[in-house]
HTML snippet that shows the backbone in 3Dmol.js (N, CA, C, O; Angstrom):
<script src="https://3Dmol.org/build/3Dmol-min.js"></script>
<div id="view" style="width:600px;height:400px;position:relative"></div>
<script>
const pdb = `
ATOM      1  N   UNK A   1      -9.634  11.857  -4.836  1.00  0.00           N
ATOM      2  CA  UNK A   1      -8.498  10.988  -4.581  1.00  0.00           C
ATOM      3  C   UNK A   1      -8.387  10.007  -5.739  1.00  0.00           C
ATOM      4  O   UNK A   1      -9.389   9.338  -5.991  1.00  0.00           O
ATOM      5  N   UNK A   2      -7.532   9.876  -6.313  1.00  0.00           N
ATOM      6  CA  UNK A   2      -6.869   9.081  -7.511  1.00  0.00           C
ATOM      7  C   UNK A   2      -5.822   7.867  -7.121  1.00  0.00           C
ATOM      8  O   UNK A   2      -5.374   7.795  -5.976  1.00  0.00           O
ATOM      9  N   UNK A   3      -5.512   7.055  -7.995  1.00  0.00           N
ATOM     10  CA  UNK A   3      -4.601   5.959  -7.648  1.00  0.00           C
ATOM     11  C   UNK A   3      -2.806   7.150  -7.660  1.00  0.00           C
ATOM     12  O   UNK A   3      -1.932   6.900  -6.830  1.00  0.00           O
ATOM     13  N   UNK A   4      -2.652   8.115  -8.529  1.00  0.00           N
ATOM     14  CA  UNK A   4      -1.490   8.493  -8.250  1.00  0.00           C
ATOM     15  C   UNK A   4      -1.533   8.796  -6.551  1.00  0.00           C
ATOM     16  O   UNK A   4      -0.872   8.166  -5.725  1.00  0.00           O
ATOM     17  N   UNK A   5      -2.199   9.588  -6.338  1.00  0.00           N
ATOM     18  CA  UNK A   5      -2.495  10.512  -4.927  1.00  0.00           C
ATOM     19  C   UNK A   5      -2.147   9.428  -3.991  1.00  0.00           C
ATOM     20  O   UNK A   5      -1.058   9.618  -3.449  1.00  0.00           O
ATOM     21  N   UNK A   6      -2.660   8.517  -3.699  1.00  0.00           N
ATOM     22  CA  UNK A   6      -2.640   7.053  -2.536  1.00  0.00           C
ATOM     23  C   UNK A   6      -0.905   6.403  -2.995  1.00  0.00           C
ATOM     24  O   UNK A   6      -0.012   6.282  -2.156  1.00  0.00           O
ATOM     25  N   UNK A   7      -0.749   6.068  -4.435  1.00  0.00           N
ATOM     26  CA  UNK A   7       0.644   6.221  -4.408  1.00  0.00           C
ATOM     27  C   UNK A   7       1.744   6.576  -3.635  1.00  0.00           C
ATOM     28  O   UNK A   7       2.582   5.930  -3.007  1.00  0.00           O
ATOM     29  N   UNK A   8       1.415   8.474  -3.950  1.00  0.00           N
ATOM     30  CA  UNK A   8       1.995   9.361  -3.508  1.00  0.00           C
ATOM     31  C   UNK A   8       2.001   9.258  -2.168  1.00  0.00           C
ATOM     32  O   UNK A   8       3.170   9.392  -1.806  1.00  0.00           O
ATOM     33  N   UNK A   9       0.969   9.011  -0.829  1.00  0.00           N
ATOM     34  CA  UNK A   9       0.692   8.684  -0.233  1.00  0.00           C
ATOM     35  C   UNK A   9       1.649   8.361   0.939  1.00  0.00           C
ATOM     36  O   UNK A   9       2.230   8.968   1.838  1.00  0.00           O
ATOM     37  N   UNK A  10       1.442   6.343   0.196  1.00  0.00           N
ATOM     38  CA  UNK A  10       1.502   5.254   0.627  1.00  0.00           C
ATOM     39  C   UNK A  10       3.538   5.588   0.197  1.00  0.00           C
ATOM     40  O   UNK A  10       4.333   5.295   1.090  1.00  0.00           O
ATOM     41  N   UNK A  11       3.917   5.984  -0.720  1.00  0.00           N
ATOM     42  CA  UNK A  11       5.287   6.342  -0.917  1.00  0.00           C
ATOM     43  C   UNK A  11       5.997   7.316   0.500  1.00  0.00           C
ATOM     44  O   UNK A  11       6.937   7.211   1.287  1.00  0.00           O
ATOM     45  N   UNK A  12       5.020   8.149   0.244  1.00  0.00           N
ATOM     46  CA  UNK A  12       5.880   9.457   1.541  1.00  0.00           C
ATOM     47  C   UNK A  12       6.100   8.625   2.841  1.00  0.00           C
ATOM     48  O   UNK A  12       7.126   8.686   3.519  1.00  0.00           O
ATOM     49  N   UNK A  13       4.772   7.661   3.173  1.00  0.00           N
ATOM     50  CA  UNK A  13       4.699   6.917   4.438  1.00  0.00           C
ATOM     51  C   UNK A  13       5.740   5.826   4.797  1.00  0.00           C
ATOM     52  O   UNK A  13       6.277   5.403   5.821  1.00  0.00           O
ATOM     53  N   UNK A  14       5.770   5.563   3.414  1.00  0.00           N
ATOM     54  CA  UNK A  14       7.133   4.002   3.711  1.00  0.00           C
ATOM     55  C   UNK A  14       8.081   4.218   2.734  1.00  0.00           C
ATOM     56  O   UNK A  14       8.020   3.576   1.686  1.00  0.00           O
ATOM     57  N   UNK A  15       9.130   5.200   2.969  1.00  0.00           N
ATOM     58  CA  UNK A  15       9.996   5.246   2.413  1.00  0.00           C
ATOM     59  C   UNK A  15      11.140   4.752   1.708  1.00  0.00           C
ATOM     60  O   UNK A  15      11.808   4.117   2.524  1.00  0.00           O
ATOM     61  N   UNK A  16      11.644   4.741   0.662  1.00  0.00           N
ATOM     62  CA  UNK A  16      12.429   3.221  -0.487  1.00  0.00           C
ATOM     63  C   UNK A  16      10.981   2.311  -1.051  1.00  0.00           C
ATOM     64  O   UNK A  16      11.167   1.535  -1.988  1.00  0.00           O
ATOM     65  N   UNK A  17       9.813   2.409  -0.566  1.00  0.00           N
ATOM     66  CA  UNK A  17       8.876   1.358  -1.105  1.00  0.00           C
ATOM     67  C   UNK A  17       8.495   1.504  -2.793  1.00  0.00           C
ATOM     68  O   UNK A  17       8.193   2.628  -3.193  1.00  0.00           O
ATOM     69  N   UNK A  18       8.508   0.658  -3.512  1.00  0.00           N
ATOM     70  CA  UNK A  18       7.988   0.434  -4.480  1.00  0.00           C
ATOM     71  C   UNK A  18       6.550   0.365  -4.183  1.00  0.00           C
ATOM     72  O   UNK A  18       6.197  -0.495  -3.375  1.00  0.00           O
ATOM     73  N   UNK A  19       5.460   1.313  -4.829  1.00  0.00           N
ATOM     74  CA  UNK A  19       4.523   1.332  -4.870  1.00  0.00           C
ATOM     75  C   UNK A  19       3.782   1.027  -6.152  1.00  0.00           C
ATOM     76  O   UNK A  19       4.124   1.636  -7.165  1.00  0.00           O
ATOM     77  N   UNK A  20       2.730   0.080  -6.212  1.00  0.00           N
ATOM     78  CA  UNK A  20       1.887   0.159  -7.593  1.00  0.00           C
ATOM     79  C   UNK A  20       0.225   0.650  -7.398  1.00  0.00           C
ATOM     80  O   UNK A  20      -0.369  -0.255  -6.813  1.00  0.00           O
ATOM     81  N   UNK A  21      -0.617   1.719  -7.691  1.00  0.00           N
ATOM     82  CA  UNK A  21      -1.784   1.565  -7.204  1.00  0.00           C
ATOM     83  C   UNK A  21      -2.410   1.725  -8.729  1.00  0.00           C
ATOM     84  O   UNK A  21      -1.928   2.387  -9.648  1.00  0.00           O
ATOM     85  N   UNK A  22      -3.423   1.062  -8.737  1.00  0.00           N
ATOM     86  CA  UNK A  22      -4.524   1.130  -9.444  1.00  0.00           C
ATOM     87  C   UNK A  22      -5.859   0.752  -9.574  1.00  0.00           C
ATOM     88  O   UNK A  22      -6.158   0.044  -8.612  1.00  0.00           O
ATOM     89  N   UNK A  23      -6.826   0.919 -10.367  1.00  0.00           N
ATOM     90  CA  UNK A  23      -8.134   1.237  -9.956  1.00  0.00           C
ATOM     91  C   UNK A  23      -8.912   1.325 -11.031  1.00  0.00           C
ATOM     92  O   UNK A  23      -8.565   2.184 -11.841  1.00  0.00           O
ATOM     93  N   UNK A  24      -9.689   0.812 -11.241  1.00  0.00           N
ATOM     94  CA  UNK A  24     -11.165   0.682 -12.531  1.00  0.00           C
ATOM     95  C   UNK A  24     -11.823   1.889 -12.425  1.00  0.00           C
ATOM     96  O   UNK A  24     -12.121   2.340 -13.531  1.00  0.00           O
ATOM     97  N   UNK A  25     -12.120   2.496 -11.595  1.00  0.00           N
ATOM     98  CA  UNK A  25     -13.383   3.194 -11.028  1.00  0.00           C
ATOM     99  C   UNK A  25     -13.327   4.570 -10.334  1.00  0.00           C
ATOM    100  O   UNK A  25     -14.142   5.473 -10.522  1.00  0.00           O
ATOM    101  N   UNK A  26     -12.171   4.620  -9.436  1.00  0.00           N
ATOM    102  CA  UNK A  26     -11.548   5.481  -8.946  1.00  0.00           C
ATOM    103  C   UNK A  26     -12.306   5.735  -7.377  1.00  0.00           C
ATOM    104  O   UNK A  26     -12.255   6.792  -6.747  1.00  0.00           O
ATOM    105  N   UNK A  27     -13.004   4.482  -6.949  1.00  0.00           N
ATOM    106  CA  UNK A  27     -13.605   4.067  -5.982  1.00  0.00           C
ATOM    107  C   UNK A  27     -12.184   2.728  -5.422  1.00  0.00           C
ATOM    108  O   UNK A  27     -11.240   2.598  -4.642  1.00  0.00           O
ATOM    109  N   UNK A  28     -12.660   2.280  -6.092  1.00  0.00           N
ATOM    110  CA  UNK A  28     -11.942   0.495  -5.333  1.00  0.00           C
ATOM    111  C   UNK A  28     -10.530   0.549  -5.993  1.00  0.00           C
ATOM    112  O   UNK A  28     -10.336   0.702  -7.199  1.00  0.00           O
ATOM    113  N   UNK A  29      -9.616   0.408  -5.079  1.00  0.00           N
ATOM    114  CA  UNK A  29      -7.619   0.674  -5.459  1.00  0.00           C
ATOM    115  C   UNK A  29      -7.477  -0.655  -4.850  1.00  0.00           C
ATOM    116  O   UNK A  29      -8.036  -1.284  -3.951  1.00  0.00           O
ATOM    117  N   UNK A  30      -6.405  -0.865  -5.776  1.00  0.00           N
ATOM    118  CA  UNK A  30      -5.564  -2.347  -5.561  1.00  0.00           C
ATOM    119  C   UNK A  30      -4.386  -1.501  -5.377  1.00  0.00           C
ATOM    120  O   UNK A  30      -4.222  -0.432  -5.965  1.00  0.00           O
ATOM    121  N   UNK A  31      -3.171  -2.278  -4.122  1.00  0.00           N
ATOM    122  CA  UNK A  31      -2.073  -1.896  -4.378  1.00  0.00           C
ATOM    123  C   UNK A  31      -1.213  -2.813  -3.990  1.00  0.00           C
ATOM    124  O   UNK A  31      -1.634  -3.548  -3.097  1.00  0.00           O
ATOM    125  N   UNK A  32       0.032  -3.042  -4.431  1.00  0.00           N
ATOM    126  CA  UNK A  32       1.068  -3.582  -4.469  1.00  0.00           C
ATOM    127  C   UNK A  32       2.093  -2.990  -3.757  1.00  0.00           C
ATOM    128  O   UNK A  32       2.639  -2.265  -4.589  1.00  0.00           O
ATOM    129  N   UNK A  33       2.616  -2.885  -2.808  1.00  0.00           N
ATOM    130  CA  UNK A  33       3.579  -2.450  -1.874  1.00  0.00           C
ATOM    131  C   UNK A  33       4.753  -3.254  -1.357  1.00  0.00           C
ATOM    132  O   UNK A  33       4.733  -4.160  -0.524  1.00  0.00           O
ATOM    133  N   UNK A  34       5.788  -2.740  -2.021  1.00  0.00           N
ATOM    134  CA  UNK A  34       6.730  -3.981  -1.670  1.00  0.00           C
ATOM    135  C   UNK A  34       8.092  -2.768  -1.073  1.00  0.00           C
ATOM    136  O   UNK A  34       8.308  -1.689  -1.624  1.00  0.00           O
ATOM    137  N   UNK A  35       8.784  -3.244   0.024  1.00  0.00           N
ATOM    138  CA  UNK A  35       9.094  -2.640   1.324  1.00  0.00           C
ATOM    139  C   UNK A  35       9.709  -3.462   2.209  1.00  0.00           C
ATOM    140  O   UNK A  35       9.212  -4.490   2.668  1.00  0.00           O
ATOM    141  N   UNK A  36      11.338  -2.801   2.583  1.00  0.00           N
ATOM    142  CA  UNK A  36      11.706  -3.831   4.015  1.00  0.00           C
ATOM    143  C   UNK A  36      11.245  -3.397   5.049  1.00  0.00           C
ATOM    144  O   UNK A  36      11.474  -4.186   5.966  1.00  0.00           O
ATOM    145  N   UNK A  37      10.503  -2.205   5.480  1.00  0.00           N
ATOM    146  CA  UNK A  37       9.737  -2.050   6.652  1.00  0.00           C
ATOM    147  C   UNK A  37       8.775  -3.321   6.531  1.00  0.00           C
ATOM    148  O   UNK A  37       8.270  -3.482   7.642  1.00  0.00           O
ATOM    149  N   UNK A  38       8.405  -4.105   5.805  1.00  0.00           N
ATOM    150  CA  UNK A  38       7.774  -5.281   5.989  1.00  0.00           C
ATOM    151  C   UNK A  38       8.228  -6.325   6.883  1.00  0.00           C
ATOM    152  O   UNK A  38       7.441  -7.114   7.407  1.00  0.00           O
ATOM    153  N   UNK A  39       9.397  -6.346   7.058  1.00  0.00           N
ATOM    154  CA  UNK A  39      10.255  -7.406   7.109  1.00  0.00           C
ATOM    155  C   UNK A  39      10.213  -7.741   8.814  1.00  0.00           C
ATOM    156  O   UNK A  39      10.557  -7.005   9.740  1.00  0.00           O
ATOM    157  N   UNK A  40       9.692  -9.050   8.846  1.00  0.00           N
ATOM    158  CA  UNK A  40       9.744  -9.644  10.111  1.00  0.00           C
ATOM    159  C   UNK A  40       8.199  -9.347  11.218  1.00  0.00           C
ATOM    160  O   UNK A  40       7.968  -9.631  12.394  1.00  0.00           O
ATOM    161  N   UNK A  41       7.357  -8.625  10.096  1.00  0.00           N
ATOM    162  CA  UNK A  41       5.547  -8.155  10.527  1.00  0.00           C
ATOM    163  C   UNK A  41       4.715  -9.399   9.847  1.00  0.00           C
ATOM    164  O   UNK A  41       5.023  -9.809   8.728  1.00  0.00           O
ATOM    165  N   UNK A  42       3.775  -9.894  10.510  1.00  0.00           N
ATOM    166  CA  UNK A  42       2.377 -10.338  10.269  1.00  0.00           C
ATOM    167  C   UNK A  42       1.786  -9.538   9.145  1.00  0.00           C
ATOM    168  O   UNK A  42       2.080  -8.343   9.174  1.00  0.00           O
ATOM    169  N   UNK A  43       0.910  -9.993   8.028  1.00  0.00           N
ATOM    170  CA  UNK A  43       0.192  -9.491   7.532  1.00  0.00           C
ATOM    171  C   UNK A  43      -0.540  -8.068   8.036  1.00  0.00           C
ATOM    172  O   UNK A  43      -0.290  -6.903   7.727  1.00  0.00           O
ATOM    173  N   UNK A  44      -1.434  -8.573   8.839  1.00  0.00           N
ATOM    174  CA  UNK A  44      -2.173  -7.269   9.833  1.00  0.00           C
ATOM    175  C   UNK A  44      -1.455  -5.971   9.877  1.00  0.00           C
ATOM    176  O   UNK A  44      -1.832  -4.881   9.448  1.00  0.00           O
ATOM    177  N   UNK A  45       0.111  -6.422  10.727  1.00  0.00           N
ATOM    178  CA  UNK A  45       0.978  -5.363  10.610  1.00  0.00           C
ATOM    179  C   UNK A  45       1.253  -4.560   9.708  1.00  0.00           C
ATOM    180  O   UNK A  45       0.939  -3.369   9.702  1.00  0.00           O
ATOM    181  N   UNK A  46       2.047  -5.319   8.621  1.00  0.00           N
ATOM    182  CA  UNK A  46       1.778  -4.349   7.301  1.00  0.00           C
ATOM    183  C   UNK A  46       0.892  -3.818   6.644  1.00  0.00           C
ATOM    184  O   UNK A  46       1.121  -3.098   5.672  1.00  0.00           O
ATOM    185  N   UNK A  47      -0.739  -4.217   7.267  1.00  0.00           N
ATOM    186  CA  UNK A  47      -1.447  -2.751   6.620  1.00  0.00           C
ATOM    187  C   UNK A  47      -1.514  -2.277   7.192  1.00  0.00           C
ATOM    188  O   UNK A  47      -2.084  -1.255   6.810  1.00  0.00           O
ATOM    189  N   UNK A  48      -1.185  -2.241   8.504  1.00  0.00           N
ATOM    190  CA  UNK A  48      -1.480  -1.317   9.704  1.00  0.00           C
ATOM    191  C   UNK A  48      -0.699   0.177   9.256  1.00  0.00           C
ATOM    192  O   UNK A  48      -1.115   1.336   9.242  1.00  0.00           O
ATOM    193  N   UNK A  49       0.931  -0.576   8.822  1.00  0.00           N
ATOM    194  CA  UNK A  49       1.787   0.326   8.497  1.00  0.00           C
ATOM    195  C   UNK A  49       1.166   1.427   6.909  1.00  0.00           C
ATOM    196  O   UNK A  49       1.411   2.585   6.570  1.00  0.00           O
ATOM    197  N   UNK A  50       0.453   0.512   6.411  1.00  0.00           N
ATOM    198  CA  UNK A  50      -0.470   1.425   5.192  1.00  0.00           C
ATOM    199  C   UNK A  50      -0.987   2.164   5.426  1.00  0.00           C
ATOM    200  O   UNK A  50      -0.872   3.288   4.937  1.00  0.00           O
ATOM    201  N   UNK A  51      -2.066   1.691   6.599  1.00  0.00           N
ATOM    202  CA  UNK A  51      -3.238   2.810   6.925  1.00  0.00           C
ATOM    203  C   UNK A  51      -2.641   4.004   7.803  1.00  0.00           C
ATOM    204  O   UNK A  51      -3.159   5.084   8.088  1.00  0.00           O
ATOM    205  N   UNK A  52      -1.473   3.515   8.121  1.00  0.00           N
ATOM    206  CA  UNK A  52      -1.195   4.689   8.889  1.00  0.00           C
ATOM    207  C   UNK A  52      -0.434   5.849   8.112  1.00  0.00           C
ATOM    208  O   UNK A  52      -0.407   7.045   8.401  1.00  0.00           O
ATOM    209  N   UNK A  53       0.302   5.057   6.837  1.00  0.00           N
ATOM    210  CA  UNK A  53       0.794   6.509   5.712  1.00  0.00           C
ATOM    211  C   UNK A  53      -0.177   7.038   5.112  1.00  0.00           C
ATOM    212  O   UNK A  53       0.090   8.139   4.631  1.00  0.00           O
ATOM    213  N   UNK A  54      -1.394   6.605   4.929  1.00  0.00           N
ATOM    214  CA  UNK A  54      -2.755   6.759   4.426  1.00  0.00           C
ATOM    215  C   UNK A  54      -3.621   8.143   5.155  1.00  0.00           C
ATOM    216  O   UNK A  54      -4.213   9.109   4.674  1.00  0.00           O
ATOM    217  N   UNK A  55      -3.368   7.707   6.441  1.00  0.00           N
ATOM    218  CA  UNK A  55      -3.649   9.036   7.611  1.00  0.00           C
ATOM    219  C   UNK A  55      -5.447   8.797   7.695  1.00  0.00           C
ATOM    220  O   UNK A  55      -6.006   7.705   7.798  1.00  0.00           O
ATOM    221  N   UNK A  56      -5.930   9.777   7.639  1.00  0.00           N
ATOM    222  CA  UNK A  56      -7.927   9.913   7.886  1.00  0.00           C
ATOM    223  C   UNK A  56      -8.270  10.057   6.333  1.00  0.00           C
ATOM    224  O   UNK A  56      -9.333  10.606   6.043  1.00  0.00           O
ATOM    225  N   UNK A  57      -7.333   9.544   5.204  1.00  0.00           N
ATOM    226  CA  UNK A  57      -8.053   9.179   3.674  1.00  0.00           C
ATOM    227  C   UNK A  57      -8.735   8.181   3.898  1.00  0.00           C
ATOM    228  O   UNK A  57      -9.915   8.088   3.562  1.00  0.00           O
ATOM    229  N   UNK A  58      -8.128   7.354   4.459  1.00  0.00           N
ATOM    230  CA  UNK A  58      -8.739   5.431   4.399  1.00  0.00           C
ATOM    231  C   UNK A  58      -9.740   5.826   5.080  1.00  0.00           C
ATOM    232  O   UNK A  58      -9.615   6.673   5.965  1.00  0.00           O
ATOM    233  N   UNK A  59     -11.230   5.102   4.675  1.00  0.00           N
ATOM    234  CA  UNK A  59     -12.456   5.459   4.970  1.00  0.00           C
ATOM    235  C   UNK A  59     -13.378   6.664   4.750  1.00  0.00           C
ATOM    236  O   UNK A  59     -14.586   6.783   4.953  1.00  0.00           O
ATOM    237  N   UNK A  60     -12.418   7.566   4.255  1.00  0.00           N
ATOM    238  CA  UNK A  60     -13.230   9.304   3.750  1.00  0.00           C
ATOM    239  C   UNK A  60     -13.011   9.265   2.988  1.00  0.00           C
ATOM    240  O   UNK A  60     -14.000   8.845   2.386  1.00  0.00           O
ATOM    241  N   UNK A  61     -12.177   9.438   2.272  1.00  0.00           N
ATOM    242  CA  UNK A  61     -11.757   9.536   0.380  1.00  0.00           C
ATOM    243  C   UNK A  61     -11.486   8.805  -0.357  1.00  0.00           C
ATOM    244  O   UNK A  61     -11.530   8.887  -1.584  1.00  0.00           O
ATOM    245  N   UNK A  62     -11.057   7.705   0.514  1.00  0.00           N
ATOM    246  CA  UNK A  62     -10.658   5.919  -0.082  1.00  0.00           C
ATOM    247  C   UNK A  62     -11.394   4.953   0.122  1.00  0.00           C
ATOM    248  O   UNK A  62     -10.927   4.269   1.033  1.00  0.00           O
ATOM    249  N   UNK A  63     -12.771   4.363  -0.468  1.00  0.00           N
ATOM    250  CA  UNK A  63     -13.187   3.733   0.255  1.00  0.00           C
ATOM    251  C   UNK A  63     -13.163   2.169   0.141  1.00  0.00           C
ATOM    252  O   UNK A  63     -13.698   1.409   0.948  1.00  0.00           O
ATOM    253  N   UNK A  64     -12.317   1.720  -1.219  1.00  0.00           N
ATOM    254  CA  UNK A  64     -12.270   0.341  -0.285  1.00  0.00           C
ATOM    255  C   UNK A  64      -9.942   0.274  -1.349  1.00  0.00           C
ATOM    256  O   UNK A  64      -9.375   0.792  -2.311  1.00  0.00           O
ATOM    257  N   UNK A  65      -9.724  -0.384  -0.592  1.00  0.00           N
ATOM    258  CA  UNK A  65      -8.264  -1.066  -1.177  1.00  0.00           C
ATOM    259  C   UNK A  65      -8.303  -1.733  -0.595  1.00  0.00           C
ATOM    260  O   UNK A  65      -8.745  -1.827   0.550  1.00  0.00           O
ATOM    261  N   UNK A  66      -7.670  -2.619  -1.487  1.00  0.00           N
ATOM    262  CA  UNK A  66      -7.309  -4.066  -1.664  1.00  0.00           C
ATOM    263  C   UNK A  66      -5.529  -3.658  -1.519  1.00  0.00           C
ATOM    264  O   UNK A  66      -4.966  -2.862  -2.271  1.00  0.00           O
ATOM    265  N   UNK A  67      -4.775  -4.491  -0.254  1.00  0.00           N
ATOM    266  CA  UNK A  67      -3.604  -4.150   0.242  1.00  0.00           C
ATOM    267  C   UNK A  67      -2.636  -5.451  -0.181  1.00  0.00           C
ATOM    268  O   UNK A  67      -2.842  -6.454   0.503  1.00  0.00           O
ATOM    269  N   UNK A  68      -1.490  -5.582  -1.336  1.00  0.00           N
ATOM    270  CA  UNK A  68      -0.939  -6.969  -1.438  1.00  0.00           C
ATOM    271  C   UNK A  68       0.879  -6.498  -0.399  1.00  0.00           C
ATOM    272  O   UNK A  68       1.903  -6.294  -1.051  1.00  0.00           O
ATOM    273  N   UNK A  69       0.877  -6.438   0.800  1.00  0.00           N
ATOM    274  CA  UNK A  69       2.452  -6.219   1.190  1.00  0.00           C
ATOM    275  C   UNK A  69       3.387  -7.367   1.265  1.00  0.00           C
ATOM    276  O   UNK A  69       3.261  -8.454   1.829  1.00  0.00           O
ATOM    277  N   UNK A  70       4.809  -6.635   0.231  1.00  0.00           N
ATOM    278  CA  UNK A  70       5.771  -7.941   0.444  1.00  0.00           C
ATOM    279  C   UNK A  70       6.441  -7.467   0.727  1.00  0.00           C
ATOM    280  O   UNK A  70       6.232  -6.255   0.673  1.00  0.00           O
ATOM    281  N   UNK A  71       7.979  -7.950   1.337  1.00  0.00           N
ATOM    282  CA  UNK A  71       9.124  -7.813   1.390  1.00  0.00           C
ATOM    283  C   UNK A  71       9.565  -7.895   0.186  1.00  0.00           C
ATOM    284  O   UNK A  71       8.854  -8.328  -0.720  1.00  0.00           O
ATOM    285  N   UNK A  72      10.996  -7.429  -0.029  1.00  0.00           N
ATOM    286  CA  UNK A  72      11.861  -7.506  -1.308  1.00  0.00           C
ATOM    287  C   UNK A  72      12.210  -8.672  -1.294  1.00  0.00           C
ATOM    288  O   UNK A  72      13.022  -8.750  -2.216  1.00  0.00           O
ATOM    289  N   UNK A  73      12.078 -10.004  -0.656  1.00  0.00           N
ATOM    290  CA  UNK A  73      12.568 -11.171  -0.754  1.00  0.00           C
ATOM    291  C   UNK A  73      11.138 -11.669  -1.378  1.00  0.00           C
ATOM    292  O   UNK A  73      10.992 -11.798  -2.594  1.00  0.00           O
ATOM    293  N   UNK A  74      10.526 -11.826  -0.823  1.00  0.00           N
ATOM    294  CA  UNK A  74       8.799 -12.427  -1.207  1.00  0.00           C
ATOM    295  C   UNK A  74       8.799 -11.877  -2.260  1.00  0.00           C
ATOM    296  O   UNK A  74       8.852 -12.680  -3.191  1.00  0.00           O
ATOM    297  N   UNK A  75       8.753 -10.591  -2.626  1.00  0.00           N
ATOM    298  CA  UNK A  75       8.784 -10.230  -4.201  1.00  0.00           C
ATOM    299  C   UNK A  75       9.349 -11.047  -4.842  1.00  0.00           C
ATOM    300  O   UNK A  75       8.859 -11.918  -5.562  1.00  0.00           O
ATOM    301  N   UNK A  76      10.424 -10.820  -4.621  1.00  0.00           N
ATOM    302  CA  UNK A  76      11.655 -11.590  -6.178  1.00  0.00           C
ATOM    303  C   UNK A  76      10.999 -13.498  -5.912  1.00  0.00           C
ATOM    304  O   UNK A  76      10.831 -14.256  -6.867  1.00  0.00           O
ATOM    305  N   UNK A  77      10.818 -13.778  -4.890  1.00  0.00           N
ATOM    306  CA  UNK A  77      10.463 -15.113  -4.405  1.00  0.00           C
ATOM    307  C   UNK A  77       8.886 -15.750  -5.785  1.00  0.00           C
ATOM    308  O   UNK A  77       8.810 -16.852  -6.327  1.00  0.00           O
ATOM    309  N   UNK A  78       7.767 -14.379  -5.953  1.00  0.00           N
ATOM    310  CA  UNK A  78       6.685 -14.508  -6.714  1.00  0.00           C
ATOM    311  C   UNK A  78       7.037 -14.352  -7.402  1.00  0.00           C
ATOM    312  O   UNK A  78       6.536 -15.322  -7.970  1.00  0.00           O
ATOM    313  N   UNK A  79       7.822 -13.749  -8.413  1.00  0.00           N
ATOM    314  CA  UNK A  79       7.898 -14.056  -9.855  1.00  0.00           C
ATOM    315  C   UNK A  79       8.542 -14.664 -10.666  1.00  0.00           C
ATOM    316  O   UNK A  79       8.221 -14.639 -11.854  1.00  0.00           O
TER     317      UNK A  79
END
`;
const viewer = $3Dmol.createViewer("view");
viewer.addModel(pdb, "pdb");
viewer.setStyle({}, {cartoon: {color: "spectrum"}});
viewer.zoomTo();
viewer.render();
</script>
């Protein structure tokens, strides 16, 4: 499993999302997920919504990410 693959992933699962994943090691993934399925969820929620485009990778083939979810407002809002 690679940072494209979890991409690919985390893309099929939340559809329109801008995805960024990457990774030093090809162990530990950072990703950036920005998405109006975010919109109007708790933190928690939105990785919930990760782990679930993720499927039985998270914890077998993925073993640690680091999850940053925004809305398209919070996006444009951080930079």
């Amino acid at each position: 499993m690679n940072a494209n693959d979890i991409q690919a992933l985390i893309a099929a699962g939340l559809p329109g999302a801008q995805v960024v994943v990457e990774t030093d090691d090809n162990t530990h993934f950072a990703a950036l997920i920005v998405a109006e399925q975010f919109a109007g969820k708790r933190m928690l929620q939105r990785h919930q919504l990760v782990y679930a485009a993720l499927g039985n990778k998270m914890g077998n083939e993925i073993h640690a990410l680091s999850i940053q979810a925004l809305t398209p407002d919070e996006s444009a809002s951080a930079a």
